[in-house]
TORBAZA-272373 format. One record per atom (N, C-alpha, C): residue in one letter; y, z, x. Coordinates in steps of 0.05 Angstrom, whole numbers, plus 5000, padded with zeros to 4 digits. Layout:
<rs>
A Y Z X
...
</rs>
This chain:
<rs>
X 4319 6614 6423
X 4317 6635 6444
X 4308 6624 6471
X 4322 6632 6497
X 4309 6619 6518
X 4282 6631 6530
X 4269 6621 6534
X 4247 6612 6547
X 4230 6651 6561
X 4209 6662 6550
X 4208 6680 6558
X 4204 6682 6592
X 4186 6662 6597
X 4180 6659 6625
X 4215 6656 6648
X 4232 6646 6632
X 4258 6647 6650
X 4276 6669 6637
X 4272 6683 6617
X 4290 6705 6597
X 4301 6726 6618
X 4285 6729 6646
X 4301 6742 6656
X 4324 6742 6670
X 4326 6715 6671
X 4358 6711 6683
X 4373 6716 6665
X 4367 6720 6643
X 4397 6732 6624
X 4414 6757 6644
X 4388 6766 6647
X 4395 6795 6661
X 4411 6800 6684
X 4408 6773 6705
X 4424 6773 6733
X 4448 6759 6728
X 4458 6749 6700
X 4474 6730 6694
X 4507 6763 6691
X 4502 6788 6685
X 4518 6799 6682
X 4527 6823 6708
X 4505 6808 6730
X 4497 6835 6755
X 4525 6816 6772
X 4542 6836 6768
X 4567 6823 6793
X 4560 6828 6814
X 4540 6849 6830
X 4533 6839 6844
X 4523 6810 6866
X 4512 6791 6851
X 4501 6773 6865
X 4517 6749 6863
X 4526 6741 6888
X 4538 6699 6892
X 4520 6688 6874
X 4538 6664 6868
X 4528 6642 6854
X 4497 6628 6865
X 4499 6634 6895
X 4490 6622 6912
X 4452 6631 6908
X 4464 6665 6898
X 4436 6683 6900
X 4422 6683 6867
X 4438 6679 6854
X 4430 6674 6821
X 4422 6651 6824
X 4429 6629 6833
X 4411 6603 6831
X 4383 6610 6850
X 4380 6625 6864
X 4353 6627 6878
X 4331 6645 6859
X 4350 6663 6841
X 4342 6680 6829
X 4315 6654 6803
X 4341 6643 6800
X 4325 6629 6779
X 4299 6609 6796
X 4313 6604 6808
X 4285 6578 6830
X 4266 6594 6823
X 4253 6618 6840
X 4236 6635 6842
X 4230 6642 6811
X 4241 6648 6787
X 4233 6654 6762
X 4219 6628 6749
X 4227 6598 6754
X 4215 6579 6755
X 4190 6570 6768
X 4185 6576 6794
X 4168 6569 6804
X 4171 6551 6821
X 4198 6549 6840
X 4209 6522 6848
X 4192 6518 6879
X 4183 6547 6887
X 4171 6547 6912
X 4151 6542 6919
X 4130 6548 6897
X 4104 6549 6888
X 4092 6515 6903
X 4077 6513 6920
X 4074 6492 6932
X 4038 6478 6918
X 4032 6455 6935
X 4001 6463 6934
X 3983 6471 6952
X 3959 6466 6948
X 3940 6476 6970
X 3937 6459 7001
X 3949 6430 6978
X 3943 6409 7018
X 3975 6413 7027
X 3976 6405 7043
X 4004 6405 7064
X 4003 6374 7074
X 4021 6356 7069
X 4031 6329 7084
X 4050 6335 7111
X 4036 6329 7136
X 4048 6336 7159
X 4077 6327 7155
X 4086 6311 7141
X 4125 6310 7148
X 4126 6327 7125
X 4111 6347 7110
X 4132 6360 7099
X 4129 6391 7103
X 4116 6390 7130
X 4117 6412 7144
X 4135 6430 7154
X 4157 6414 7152
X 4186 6431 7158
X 4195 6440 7131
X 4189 6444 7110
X 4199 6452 7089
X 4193 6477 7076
X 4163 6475 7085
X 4146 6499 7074
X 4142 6524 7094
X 4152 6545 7074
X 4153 6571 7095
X 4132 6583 7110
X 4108 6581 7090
X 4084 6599 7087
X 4058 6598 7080
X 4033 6595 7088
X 4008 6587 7068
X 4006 6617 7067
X 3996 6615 7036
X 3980 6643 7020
X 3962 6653 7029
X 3953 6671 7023
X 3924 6674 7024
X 3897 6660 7015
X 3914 6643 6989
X 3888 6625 6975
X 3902 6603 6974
X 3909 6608 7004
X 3923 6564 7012
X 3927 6554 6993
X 3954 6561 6983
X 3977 6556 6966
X 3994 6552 6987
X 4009 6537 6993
X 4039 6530 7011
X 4058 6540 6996
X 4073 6559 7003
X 4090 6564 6993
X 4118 6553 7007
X 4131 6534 6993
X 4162 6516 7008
X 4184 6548 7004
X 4201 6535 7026
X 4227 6546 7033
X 4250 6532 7011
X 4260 6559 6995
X 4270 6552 6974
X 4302 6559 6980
X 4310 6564 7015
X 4330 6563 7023
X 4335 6521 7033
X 4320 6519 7034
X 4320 6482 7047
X 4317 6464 7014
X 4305 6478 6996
X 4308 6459 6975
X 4332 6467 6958
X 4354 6501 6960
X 4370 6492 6952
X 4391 6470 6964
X 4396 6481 6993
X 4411 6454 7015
X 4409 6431 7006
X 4371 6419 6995
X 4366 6388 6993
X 4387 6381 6970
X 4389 6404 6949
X 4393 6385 6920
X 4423 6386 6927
X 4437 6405 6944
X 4469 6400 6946
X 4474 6369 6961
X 4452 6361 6981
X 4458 6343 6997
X 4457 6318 6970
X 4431 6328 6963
X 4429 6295 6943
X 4458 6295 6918
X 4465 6318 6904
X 4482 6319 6885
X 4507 6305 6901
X 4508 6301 6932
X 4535 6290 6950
X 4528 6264 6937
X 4501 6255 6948
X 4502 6224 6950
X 4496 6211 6923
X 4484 6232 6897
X 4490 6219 6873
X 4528 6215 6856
X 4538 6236 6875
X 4561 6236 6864
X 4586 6210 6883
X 4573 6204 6893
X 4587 6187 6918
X 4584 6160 6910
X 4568 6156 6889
X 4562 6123 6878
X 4588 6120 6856
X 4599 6107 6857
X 4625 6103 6843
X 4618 6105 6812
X 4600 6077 6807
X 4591 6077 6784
X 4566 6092 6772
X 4562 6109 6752
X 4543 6128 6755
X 4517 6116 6743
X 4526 6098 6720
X 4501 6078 6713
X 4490 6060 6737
X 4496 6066 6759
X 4486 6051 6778
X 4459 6066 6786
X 4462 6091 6784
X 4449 6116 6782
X 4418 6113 6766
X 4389 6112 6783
X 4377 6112 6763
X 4345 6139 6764
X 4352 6159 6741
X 4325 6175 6754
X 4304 6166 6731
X 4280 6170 6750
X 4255 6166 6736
X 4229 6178 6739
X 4226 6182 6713
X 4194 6195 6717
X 4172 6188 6701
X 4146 6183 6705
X 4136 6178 6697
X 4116 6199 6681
X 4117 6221 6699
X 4100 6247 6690
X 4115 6261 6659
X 4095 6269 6641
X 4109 6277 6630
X 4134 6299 6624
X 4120 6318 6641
X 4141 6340 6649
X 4166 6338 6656
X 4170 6311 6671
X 4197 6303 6684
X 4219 6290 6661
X 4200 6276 6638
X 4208 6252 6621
X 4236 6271 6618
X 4231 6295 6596
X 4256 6297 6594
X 4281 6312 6604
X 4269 6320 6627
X 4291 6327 6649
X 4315 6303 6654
X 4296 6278 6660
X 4316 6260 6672
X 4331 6251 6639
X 4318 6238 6612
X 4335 6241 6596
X 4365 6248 6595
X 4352 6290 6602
X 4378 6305 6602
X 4400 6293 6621
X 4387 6299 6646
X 4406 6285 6670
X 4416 6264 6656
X 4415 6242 6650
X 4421 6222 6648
X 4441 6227 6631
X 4441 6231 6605
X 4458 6242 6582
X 4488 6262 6603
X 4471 6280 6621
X 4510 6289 6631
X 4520 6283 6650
X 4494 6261 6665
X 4515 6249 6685
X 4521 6220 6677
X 4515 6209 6663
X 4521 6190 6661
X 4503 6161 6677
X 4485 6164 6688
X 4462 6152 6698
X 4435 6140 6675
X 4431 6116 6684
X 4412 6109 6675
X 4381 6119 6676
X 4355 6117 6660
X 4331 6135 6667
X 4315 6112 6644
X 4291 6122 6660
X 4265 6109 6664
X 4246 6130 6660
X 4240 6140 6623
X 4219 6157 6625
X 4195 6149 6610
X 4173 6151 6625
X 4145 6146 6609
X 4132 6120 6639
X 4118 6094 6629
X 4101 6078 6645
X 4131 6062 6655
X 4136 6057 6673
X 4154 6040 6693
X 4137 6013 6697
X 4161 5994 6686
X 4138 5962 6686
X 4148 5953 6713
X 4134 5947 6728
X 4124 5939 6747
X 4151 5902 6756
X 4170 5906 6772
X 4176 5873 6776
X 4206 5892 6760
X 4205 5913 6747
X 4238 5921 6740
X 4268 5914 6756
X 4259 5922 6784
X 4278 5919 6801
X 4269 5903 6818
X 4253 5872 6823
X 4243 5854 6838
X 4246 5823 6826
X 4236 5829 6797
X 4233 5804 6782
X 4253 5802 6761
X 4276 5784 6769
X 4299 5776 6751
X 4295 5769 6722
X 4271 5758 6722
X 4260 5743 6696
X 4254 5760 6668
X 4251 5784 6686
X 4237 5808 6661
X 4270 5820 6647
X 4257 5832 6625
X 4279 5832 6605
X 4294 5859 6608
X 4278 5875 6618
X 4293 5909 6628
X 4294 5898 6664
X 4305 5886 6675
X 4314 5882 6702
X 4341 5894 6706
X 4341 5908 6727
X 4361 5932 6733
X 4366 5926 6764
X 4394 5930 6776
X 4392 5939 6801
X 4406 5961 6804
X 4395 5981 6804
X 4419 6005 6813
X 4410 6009 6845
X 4436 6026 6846
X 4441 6035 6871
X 4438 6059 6894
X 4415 6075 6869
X 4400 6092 6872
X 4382 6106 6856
X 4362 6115 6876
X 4342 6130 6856
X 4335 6157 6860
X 4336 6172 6832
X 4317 6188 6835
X 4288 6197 6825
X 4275 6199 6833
X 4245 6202 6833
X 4229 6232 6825
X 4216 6238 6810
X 4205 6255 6810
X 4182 6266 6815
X 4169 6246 6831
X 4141 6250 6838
X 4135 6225 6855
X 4136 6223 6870
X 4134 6205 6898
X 4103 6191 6895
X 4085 6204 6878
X 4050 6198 6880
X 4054 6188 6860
X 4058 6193 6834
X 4060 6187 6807
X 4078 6163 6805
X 4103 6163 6819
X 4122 6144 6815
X 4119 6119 6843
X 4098 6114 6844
X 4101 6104 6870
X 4112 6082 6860
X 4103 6065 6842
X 4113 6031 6848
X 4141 6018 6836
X 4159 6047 6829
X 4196 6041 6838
X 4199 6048 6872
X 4186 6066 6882
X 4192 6072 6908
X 4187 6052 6922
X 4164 6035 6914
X 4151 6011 6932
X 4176 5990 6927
X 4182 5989 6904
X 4190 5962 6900
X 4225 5969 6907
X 4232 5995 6910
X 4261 6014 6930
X 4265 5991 6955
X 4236 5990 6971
X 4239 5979 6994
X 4250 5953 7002
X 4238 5947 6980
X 4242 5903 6981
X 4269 5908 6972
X 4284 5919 6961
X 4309 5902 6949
X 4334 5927 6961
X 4319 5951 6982
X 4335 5965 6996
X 4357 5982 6984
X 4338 5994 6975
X 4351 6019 6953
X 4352 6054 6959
X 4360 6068 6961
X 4356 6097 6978
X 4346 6108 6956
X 4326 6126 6958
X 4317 6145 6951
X 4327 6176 6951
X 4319 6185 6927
X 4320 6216 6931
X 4300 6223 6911
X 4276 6241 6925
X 4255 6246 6913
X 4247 6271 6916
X 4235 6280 6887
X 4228 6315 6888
X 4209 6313 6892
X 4191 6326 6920
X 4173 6334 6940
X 4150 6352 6948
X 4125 6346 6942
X 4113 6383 6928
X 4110 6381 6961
X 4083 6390 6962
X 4081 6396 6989
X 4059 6379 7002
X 4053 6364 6984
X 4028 6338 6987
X 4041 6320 6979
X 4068 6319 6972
X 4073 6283 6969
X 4082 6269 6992
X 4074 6248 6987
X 4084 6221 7008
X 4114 6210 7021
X 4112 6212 7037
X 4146 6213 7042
X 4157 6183 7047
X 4138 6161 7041
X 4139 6128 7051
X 4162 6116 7027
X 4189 6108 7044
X 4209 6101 7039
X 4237 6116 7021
X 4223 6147 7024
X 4237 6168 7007
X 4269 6171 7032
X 4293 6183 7027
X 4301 6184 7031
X 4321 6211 7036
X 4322 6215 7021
X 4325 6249 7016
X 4301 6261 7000
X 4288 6281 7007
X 4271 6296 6999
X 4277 6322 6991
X 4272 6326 6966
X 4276 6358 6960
X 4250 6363 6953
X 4249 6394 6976
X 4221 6402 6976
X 4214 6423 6946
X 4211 6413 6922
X 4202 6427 6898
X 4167 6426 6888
X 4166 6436 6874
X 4139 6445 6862
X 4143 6422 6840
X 4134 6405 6840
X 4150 6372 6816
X 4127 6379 6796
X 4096 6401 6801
X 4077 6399 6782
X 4077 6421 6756
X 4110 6430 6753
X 4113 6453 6739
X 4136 6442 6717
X 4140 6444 6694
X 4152 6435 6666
X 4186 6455 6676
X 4169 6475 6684
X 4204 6490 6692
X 4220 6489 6721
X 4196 6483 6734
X 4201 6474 6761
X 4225 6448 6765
X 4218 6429 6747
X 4227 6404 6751
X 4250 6408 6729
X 4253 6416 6715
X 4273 6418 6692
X 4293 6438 6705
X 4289 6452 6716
X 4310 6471 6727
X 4320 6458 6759
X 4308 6438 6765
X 4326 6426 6792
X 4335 6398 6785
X 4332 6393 6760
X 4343 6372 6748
X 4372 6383 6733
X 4371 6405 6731
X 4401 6417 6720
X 4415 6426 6734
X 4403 6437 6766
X 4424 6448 6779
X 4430 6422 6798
X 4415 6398 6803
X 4426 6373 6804
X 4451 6356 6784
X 4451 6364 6766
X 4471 6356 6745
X 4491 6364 6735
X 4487 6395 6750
X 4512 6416 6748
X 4520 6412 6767
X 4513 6404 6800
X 4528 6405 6823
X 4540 6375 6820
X 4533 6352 6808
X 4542 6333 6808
X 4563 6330 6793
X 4570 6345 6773
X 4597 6345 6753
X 4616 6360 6770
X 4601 6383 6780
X 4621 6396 6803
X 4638 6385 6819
X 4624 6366 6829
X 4633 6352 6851
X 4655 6331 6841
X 4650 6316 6809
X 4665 6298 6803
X 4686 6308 6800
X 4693 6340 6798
X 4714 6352 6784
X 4709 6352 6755
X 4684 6347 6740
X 4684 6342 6710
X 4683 6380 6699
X 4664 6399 6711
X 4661 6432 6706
X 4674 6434 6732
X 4692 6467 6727
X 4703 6484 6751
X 4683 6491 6769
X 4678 6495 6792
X 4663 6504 6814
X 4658 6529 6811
X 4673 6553 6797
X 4666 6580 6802
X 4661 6583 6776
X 4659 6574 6754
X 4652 6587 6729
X 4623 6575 6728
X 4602 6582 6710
X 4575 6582 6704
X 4576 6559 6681
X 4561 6538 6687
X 4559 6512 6673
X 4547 6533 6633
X 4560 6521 6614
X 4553 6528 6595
X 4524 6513 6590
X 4519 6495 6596
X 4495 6485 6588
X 4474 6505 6590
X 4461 6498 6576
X 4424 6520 6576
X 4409 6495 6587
X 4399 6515 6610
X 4368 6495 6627
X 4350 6495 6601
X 4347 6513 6595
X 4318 6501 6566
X 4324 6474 6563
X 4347 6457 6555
X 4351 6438 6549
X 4332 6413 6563
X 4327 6416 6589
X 4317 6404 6612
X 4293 6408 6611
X 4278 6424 6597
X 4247 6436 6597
X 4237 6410 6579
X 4211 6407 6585
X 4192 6394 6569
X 4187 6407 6550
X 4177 6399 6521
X 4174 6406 6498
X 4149 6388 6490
X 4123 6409 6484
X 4108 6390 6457
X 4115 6375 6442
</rs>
């Protein structure tokens, strides 16, 4: 059964009323994709709409759907998709990127990231892909660091306190939420098949986001 906390999108899934465009916001917001934190990082001041009343930042969840269409361009633009690599170290993210990985065809990095992966030839998991994605810019710092030396683009999901040093595309999400991060890891993976031509553009990806959720 899916997920009570998202169960209500069953409900906007049959409202002909609303674009594709407005059912994917429907769900952001049922997730929690806006939900920011209390500090604010001055460059990611353009993202966030609003502080709360109990200075919570709340991000603009019109700029983080834009971000993930921009990034789903430039993950879909790498020829080879195992060149492709997302990673997380938090647990929440582990098996988001899994999923990702499994339908797009990209390589992933979930749990402790050894250090010299993409620097030191000598180590036995040495990789160079040709991009990254990141799920936590604080947590994942030392693929981002080591992005720099060997000049690799980034695309990193963004709360409202993370670090923006050598990120590249930023999608401004809530990365500290199990549904937060699992639900922009699927509509990343749905816009990227889109794009390959692999699912039709106007029909509704059969996959279930639960899939993308963290599990005990």
């Amino acid at each position: 059964p899916p997920h009570p906390k998202l169960s209500n999108m069953a409900e906007f899934k049959d409202d002909s009323e609303l674009t594709p465009k407005e059912l994917d916001f429907q769900r952001m917001i049922a997730a929690e994709v806006h939900i920011g934190t209390k500090i604010a990082n001055d460059l990611m001041k353009d993202y966030i709409w609003v502080r709360r009343q109990d200075n919570v930042h709340v991000l603009n969840i019109g700029k983080t759907y834009d971000k993930i269409m921009l990034a789903a361009k430039v993950i879909a633009a790498v020829d080879n998709p195992a060149d492709v690599c997302a990673i997380s170290a938090r647990p929440y993210g582990q098996r988001s990127v899994l999923k990702f990985a499994q339908f797009t065809g990209c390589s992933a990095i979930a749990g402790r990231f050894t250090p010299g992966t993409f620097t030191n030839q000598i180590t036995k998991q040495f990789k160079e892909p040709r991009l990254l994605i990141i799920t936590d810019p604080r947590t994942d710092h030392q693929p981002v660091k080591e992005s720099s030396y060997v000049n690799i683009p980034v695309i990193a999901l963004c709360d409202s306190d993370s670090p923006l040093d050598h990120v590249d595309v930023a999608i401004p999400v809530n990365n500290k939420g199990r549904y937060s991060i699992g639900l922009v890891y699927w509509l990343l993976a749905r816009e990227v098949l889109r794009l390959r031509g692999e699912i039709p553009q106007n029909l509704e990806w059969d996959t279930s986001v639960d899939l993308f959720f963290y599990r005990d």
